[in-house]
N, CA, C and O atoms as a CHARMM CRD file, in Angstrom:
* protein
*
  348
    1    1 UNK  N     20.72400  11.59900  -9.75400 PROA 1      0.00000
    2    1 UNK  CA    20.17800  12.78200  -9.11700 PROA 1      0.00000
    3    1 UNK  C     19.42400  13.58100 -10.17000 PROA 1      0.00000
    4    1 UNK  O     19.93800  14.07800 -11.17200 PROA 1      0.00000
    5    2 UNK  N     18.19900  13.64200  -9.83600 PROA 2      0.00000
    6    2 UNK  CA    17.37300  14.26600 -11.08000 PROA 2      0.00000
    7    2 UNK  C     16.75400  15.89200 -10.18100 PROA 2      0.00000
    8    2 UNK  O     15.66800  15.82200  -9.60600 PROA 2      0.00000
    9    3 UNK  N     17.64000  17.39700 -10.15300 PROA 3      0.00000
   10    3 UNK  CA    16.86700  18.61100  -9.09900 PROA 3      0.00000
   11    3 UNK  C     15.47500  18.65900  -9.90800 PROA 3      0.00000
   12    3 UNK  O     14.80400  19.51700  -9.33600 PROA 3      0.00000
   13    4 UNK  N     14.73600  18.11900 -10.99000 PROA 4      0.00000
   14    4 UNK  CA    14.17500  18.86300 -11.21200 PROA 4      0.00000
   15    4 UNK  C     12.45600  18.09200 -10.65300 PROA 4      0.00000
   16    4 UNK  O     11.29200  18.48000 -10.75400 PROA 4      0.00000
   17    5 UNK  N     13.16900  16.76200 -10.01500 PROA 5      0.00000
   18    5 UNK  CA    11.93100  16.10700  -9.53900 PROA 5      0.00000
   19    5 UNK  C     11.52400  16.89500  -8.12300 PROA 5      0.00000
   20    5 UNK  O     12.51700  17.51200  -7.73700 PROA 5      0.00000
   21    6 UNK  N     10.15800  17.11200  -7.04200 PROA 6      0.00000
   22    6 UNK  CA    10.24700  17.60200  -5.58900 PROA 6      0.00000
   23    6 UNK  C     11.08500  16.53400  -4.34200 PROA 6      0.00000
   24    6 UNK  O     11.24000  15.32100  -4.19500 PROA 6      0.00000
   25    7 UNK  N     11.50400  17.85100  -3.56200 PROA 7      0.00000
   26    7 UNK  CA    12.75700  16.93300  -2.54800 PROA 7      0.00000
   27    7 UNK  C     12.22400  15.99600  -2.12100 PROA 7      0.00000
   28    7 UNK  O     11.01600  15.76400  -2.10800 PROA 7      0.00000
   29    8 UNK  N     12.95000  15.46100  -1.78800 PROA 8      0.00000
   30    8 UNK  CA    12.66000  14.10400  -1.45700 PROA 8      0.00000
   31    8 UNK  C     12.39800  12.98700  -2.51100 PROA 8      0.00000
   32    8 UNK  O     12.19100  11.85300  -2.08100 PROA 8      0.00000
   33    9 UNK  N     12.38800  13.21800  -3.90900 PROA 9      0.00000
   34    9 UNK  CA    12.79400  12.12500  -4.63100 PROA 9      0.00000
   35    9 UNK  C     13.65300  12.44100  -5.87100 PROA 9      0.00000
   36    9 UNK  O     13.51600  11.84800  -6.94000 PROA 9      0.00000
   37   10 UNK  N     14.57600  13.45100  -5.63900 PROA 10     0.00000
   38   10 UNK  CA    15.74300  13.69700  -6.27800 PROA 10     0.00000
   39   10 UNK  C     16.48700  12.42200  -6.36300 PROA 10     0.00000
   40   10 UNK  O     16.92900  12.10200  -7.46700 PROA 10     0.00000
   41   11 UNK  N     16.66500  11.72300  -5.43700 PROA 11     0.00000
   42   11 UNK  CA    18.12900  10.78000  -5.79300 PROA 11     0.00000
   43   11 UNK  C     17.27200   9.65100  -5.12100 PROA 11     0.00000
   44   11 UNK  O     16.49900   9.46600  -4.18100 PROA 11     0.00000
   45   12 UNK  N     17.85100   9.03300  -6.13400 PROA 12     0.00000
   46   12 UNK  CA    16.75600   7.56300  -6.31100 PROA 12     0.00000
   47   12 UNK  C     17.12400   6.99500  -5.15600 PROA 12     0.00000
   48   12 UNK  O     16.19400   7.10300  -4.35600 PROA 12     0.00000
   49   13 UNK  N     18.26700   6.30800  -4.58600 PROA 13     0.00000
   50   13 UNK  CA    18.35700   5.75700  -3.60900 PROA 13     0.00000
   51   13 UNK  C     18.13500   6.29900  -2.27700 PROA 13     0.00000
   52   13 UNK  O     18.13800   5.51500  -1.32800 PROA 13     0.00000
   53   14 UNK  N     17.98400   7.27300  -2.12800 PROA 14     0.00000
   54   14 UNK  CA    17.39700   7.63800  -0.97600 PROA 14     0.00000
   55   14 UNK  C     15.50100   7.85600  -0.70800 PROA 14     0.00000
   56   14 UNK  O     14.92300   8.00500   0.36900 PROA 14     0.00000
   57   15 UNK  N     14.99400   7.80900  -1.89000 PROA 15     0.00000
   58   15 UNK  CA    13.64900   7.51500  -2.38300 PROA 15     0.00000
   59   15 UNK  C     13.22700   5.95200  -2.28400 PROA 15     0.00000
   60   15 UNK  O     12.12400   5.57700  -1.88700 PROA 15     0.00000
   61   16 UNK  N     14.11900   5.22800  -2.64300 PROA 16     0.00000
   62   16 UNK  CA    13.92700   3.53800  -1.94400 PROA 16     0.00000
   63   16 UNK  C     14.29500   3.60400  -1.06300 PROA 16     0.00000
   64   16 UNK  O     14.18500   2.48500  -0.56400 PROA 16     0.00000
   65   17 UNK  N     14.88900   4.47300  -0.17100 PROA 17     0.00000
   66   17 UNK  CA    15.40400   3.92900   1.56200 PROA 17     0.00000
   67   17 UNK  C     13.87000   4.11200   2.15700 PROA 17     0.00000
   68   17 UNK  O     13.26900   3.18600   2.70400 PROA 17     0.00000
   69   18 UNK  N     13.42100   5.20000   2.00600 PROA 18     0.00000
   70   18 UNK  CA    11.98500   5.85800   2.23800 PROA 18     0.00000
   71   18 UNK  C     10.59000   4.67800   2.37200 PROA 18     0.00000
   72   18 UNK  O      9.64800   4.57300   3.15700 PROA 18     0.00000
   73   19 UNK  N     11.07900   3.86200   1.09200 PROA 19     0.00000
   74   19 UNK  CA    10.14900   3.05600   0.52600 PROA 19     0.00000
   75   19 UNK  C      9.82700   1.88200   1.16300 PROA 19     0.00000
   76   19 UNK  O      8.72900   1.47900   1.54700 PROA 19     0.00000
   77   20 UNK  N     11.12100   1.28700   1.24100 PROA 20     0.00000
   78   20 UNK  CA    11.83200   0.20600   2.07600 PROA 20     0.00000
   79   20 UNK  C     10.92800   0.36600   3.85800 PROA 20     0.00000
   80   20 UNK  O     10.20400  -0.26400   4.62800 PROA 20     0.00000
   81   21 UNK  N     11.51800   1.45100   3.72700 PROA 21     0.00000
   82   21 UNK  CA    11.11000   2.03600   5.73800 PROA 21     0.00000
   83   21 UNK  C      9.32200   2.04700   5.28500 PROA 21     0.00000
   84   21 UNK  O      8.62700   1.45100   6.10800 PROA 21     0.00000
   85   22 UNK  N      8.83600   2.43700   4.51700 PROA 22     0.00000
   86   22 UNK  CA     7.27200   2.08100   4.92200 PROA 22     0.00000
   87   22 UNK  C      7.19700   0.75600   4.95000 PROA 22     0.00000
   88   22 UNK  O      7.14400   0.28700   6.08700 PROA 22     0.00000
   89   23 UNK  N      7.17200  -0.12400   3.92600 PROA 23     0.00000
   90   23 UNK  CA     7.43100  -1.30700   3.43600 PROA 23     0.00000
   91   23 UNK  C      7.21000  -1.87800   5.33800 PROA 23     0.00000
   92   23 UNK  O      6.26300  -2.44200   5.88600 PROA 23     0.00000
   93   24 UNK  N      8.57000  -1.40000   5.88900 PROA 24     0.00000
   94   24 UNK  CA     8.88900  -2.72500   6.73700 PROA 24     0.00000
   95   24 UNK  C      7.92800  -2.04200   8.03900 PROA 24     0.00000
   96   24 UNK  O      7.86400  -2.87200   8.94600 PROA 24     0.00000
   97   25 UNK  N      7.28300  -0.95800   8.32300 PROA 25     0.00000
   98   25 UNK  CA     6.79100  -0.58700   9.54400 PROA 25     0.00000
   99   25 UNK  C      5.23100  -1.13600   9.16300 PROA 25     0.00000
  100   25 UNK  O      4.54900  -1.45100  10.13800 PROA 25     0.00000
  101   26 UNK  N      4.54500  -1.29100   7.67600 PROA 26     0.00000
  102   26 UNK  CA     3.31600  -1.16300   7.48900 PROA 26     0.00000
  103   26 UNK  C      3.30500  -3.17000   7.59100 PROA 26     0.00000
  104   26 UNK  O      2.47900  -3.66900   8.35400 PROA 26     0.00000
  105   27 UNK  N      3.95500  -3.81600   7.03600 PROA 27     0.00000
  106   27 UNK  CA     3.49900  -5.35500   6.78900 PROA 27     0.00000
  107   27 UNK  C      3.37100  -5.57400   8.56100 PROA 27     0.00000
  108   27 UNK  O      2.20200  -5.29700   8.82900 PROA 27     0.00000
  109   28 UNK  N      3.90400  -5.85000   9.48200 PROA 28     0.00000
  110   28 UNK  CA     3.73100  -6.01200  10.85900 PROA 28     0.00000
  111   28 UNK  C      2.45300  -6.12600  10.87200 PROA 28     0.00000
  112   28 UNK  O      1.70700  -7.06400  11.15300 PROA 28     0.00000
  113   29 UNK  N      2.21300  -4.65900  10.40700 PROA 29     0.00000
  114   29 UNK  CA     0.36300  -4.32500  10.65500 PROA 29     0.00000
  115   29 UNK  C     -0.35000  -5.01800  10.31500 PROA 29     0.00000
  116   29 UNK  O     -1.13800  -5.69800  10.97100 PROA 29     0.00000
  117   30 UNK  N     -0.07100  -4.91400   8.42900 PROA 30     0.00000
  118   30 UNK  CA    -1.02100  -5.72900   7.79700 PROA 30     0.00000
  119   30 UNK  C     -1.15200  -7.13500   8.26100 PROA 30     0.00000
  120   30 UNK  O     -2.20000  -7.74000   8.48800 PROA 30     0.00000
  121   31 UNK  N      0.12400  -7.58200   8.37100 PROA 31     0.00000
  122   31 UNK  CA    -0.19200  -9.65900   9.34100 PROA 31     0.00000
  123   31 UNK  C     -0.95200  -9.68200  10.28800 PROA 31     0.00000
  124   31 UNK  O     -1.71600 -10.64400  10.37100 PROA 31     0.00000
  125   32 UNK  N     -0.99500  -8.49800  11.44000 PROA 32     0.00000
  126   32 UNK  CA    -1.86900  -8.90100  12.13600 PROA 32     0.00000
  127   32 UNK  C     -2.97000  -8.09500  12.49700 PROA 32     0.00000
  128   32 UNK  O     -3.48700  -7.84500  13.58600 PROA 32     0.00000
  129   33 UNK  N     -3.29000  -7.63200  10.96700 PROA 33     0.00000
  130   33 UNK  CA    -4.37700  -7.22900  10.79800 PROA 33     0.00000
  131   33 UNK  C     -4.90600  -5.61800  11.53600 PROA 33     0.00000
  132   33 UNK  O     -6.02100  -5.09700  11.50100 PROA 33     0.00000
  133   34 UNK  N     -3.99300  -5.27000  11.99300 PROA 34     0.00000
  134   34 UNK  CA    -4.25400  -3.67300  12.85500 PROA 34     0.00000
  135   34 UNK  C     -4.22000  -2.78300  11.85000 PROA 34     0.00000
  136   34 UNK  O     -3.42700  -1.84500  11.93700 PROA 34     0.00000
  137   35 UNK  N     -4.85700  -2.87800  11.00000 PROA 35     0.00000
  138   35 UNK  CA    -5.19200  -1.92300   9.54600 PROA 35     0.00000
  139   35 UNK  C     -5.32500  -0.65600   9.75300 PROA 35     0.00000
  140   35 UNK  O     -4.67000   0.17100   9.11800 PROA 35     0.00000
  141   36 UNK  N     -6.54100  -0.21300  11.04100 PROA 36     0.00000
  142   36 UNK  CA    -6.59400   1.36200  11.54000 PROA 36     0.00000
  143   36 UNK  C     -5.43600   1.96500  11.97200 PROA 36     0.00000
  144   36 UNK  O     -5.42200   3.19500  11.93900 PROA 36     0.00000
  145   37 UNK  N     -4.29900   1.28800  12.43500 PROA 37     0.00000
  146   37 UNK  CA    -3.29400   2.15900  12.87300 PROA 37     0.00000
  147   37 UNK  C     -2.67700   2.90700  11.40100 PROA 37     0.00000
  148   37 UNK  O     -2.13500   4.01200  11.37000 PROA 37     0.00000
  149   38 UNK  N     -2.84600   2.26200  10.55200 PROA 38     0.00000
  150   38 UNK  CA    -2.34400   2.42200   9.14500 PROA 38     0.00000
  151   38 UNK  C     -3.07000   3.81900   8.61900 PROA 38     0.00000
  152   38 UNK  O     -2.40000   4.82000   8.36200 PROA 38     0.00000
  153   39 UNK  N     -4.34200   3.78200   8.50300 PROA 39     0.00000
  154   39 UNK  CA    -5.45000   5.01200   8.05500 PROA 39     0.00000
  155   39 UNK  C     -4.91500   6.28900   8.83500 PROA 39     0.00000
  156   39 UNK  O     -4.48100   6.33700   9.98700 PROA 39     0.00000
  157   40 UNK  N     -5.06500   7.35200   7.86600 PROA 40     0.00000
  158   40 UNK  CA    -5.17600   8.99100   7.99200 PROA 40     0.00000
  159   40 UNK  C     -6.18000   8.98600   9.33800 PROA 40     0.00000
  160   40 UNK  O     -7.35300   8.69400   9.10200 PROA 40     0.00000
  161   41 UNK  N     -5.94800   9.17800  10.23300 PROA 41     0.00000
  162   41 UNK  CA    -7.22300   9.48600  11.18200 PROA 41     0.00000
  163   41 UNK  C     -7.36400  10.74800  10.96300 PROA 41     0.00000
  164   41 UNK  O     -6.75100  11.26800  11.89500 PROA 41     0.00000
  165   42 UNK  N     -7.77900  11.55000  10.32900 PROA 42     0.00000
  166   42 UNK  CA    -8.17000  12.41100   9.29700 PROA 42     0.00000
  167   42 UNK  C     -9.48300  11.74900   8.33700 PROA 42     0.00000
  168   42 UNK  O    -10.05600  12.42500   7.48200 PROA 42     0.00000
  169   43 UNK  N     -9.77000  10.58700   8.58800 PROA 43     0.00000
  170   43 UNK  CA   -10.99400   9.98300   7.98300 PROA 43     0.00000
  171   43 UNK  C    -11.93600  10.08000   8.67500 PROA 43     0.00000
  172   43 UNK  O    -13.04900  10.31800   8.20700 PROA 43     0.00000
  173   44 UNK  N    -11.69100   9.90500  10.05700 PROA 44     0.00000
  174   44 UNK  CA   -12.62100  10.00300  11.14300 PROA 44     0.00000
  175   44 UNK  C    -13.93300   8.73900  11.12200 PROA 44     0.00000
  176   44 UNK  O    -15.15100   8.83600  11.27100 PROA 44     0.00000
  177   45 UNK  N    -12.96700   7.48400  10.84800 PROA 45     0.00000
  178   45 UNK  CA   -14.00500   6.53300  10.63300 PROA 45     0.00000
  179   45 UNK  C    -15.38000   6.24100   9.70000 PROA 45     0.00000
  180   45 UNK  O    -16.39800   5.57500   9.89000 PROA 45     0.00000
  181   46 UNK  N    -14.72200   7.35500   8.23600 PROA 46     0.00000
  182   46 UNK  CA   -15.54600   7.65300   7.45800 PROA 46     0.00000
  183   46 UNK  C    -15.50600   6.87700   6.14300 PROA 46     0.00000
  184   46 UNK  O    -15.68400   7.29300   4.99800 PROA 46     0.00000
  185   47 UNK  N    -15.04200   4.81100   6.88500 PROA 47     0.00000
  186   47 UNK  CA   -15.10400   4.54500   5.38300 PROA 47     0.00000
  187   47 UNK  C    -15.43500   3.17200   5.41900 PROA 47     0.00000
  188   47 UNK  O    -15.49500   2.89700   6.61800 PROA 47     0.00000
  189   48 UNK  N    -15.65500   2.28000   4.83100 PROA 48     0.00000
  190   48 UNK  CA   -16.01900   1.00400   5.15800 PROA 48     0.00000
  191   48 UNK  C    -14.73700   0.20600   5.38600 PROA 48     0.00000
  192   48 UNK  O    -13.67100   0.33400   4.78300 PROA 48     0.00000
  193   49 UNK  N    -15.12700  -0.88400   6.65100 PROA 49     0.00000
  194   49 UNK  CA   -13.90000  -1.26100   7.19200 PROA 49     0.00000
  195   49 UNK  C    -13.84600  -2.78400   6.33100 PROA 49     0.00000
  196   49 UNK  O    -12.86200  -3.52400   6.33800 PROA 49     0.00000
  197   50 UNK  N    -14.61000  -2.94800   5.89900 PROA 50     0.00000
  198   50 UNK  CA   -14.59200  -4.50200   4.81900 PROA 50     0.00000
  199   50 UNK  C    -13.59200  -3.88800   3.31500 PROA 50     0.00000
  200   50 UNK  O    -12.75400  -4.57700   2.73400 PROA 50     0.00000
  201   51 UNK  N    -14.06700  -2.08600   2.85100 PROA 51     0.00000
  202   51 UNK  CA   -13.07200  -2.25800   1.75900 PROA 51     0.00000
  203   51 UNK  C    -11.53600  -2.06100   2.38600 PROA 51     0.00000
  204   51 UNK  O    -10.60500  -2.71500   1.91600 PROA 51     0.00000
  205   52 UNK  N    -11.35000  -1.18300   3.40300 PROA 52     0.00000
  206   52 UNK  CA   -10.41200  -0.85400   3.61400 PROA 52     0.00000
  207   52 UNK  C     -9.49600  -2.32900   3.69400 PROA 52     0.00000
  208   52 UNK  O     -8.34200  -2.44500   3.28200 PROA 52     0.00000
  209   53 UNK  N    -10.11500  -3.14100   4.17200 PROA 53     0.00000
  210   53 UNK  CA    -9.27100  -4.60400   4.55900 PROA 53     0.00000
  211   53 UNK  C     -8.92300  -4.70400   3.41500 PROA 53     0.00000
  212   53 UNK  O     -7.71100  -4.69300   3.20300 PROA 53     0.00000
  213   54 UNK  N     -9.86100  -4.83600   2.27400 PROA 54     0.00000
  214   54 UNK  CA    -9.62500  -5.71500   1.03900 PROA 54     0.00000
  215   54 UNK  C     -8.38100  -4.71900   0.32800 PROA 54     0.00000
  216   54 UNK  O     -7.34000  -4.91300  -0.29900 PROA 54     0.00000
  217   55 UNK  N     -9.10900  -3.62800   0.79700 PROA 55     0.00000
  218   55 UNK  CA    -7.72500  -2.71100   0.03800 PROA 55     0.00000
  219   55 UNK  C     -6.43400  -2.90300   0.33000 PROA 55     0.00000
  220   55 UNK  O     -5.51200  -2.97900  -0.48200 PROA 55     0.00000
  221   56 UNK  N     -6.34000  -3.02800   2.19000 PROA 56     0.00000
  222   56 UNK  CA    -4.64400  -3.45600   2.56500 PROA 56     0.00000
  223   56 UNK  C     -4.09800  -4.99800   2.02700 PROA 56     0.00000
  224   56 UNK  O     -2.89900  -5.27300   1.99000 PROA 56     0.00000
  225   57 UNK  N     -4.91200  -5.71500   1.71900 PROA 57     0.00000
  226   57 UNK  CA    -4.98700  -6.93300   1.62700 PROA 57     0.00000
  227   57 UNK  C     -4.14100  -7.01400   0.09200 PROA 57     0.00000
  228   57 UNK  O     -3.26400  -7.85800  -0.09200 PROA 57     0.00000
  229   58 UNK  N     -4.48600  -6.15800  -0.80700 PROA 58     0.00000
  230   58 UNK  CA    -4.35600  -6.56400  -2.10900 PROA 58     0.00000
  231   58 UNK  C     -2.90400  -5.26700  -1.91200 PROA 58     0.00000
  232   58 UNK  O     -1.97400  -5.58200  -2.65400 PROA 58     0.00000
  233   59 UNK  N     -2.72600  -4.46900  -1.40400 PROA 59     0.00000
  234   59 UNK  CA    -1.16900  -3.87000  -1.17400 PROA 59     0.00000
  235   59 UNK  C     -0.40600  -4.95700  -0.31700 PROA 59     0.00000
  236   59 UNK  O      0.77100  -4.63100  -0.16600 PROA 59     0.00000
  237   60 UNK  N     -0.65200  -5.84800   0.13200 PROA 60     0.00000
  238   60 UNK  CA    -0.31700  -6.50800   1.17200 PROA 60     0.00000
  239   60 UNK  C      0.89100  -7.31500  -0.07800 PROA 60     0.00000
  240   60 UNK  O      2.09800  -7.36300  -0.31600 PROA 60     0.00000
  241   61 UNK  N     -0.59700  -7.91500  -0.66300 PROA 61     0.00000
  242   61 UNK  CA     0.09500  -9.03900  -1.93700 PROA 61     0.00000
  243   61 UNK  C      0.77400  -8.46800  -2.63000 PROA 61     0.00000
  244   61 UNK  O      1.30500  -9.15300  -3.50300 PROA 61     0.00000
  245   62 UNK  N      1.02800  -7.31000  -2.61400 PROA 62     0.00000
  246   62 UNK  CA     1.69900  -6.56400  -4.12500 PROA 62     0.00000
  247   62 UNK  C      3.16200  -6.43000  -3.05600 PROA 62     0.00000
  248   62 UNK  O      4.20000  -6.78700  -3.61200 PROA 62     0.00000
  249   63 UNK  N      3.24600  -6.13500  -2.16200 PROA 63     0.00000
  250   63 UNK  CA     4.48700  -6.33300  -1.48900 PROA 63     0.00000
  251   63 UNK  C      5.09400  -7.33100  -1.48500 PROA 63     0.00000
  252   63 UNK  O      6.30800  -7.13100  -1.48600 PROA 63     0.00000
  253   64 UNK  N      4.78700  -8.40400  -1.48000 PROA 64     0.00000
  254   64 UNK  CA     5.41900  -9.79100  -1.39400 PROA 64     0.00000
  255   64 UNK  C      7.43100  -9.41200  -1.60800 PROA 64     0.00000
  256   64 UNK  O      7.96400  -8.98100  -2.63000 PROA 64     0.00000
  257   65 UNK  N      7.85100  -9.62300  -0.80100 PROA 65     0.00000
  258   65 UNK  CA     9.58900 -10.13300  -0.55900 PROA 65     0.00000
  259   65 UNK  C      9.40700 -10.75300  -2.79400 PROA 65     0.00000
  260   65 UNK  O      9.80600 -10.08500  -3.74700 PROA 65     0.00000
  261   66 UNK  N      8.76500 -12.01400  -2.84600 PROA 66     0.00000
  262   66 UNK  CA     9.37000 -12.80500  -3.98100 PROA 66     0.00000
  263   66 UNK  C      8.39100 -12.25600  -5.41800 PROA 66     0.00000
  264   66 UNK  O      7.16300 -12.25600  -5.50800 PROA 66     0.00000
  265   67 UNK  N      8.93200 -12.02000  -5.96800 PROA 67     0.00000
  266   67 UNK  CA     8.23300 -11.06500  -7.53600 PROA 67     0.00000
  267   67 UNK  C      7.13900 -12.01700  -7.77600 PROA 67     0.00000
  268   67 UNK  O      5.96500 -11.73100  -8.01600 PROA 67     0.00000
  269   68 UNK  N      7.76300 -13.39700  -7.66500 PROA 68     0.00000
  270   68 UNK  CA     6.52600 -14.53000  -8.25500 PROA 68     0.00000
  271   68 UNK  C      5.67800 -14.74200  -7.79900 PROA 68     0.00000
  272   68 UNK  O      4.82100 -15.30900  -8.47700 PROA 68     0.00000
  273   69 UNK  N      5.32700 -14.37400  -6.13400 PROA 69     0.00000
  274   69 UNK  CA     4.11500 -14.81600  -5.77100 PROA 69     0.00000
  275   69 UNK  C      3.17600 -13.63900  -5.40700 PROA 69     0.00000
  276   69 UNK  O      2.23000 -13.65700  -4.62000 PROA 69     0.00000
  277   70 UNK  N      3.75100 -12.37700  -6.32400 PROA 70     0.00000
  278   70 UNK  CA     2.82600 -11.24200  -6.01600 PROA 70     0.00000
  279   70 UNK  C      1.68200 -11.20800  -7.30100 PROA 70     0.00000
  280   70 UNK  O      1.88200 -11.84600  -8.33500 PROA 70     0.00000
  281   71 UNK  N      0.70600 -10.54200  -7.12700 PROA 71     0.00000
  282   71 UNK  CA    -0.06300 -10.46000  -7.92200 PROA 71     0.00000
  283   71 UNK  C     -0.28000  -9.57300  -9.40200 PROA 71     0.00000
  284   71 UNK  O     -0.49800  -8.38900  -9.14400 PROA 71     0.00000
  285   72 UNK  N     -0.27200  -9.86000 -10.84000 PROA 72     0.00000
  286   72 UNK  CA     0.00300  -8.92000 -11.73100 PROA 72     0.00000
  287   72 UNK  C     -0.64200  -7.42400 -11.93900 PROA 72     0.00000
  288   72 UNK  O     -1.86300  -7.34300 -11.80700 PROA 72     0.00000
  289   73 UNK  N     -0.32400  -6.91400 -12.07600 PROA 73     0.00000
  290   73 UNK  CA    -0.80600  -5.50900 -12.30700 PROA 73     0.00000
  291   73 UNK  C     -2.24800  -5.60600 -12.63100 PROA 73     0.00000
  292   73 UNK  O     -2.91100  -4.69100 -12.14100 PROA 73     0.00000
  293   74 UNK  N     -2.97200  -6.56000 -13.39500 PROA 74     0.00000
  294   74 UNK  CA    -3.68300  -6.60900 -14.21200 PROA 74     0.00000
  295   74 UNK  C     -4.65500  -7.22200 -13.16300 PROA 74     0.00000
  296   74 UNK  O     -5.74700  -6.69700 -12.94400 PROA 74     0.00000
  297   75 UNK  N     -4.27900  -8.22500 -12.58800 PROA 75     0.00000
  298   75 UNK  CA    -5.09100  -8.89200 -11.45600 PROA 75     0.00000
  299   75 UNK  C     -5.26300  -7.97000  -9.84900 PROA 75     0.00000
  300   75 UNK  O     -6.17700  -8.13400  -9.04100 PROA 75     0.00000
  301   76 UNK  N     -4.07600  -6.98300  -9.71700 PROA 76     0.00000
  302   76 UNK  CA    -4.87300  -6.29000  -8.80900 PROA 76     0.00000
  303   76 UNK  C     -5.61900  -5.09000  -9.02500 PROA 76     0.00000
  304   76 UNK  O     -6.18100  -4.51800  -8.09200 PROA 76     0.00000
  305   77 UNK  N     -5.66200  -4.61600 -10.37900 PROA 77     0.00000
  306   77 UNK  CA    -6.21900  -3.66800 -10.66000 PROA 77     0.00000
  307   77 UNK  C     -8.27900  -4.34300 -10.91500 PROA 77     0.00000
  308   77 UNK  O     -9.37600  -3.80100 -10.77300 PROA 77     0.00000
  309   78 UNK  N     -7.85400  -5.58600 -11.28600 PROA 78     0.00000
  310   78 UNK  CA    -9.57400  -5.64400 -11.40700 PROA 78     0.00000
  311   78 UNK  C     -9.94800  -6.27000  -9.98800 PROA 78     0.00000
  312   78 UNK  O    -11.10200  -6.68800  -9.89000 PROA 78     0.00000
  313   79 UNK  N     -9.02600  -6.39800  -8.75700 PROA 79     0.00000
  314   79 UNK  CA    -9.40100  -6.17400  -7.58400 PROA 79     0.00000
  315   79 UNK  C    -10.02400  -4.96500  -7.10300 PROA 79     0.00000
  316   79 UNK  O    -11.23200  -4.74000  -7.02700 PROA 79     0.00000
  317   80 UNK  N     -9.11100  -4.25100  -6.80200 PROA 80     0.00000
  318   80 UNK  CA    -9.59800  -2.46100  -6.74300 PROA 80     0.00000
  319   80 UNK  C    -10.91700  -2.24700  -7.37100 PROA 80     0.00000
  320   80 UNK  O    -11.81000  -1.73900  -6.69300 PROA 80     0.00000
  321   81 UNK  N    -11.26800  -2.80600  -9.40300 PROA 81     0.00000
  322   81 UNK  CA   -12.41100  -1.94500  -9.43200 PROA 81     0.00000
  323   81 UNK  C    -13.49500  -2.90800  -9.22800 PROA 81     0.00000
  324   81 UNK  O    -14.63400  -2.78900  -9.67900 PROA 81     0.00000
  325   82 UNK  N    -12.88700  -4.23100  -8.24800 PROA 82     0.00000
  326   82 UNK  CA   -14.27400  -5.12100  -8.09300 PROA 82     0.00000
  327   82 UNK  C    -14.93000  -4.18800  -6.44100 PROA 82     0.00000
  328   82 UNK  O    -16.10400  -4.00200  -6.12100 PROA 82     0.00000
  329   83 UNK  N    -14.02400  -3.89000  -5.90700 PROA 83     0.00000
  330   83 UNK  CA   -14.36500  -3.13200  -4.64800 PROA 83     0.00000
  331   83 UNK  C    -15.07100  -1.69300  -4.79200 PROA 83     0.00000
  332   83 UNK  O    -15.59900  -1.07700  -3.86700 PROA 83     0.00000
  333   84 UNK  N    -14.97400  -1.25800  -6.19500 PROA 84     0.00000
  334   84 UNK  CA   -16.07800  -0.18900  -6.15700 PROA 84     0.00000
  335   84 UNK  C    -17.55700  -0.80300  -6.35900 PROA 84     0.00000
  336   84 UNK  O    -18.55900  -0.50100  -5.71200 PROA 84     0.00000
  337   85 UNK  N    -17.47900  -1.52700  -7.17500 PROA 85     0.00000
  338   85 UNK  CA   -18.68500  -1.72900  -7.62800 PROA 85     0.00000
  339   85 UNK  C    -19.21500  -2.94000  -6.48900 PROA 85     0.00000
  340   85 UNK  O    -20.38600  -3.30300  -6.59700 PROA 85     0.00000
  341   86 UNK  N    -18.56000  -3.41400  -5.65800 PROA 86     0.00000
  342   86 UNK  CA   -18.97600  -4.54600  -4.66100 PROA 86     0.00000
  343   86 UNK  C    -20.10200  -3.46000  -3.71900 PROA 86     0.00000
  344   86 UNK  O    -21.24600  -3.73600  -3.35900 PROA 86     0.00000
  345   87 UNK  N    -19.26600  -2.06300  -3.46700 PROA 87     0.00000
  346   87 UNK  CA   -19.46000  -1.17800  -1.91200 PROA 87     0.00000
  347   87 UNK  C    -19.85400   0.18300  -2.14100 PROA 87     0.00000
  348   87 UNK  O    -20.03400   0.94200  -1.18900 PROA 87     0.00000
C-alpha cells in the first residue's frame, strides 16, 4: 500500500484487478476487430482508421496470455514510430 500514489493505485493488487478487467473486456474486441467500440468517442471520427488498427494491433501483441510470443519493447516501439512517419 503506497497513500502517496492517486486512488486507485494505492494497493497494487487491486490496480492489477483493474488491469486484468480491461485486459479481458478489450481482446474480444480486438479479435474481432470492433476497434471503434474501443475509441474515446470524444474523437468524433477524427483519426485515421488504418493507424488506429495498427495501433490496437501492436497492444493486441503486447497482451499476449504467453511472455514469449509477445513482442519486445524495442520492436513495438519502432512499430508506433513507423506509424508516425507512415501517416
Amino acid at each position: 500500500m503506497d497513500i502517496k500514489r492517486p486512488k486507485g493505485q494505492q494497493c497494487l493488487t487491486e490496480w492489477v484487478k483493474v488491469q486484468m478487467n480491461i485486459k479481458a473486456s478489450a481482446r474480444p474486441l480486438l479479435q474481432k476487430q470492433a476497434i471503434k467500440e474501443l475509441l474515446d468517442p470524444r474523437l468524433m471520427n477524427c483519426y485515421s482508421e488504418q493507424e488506429v488498427y495498427c495501433m490496437a494491433l501492436c497492444a493486441y501483441l503486447c497482451i499476449r496470455r504467453d511472455p514469449n510470443s509477445r513482442p519486445r519493447m524495442s520492436q513495438a516501439c519502432c512499430h508506433i514510430s513507423s506509424l508516425k512517419n507512415t501517416y
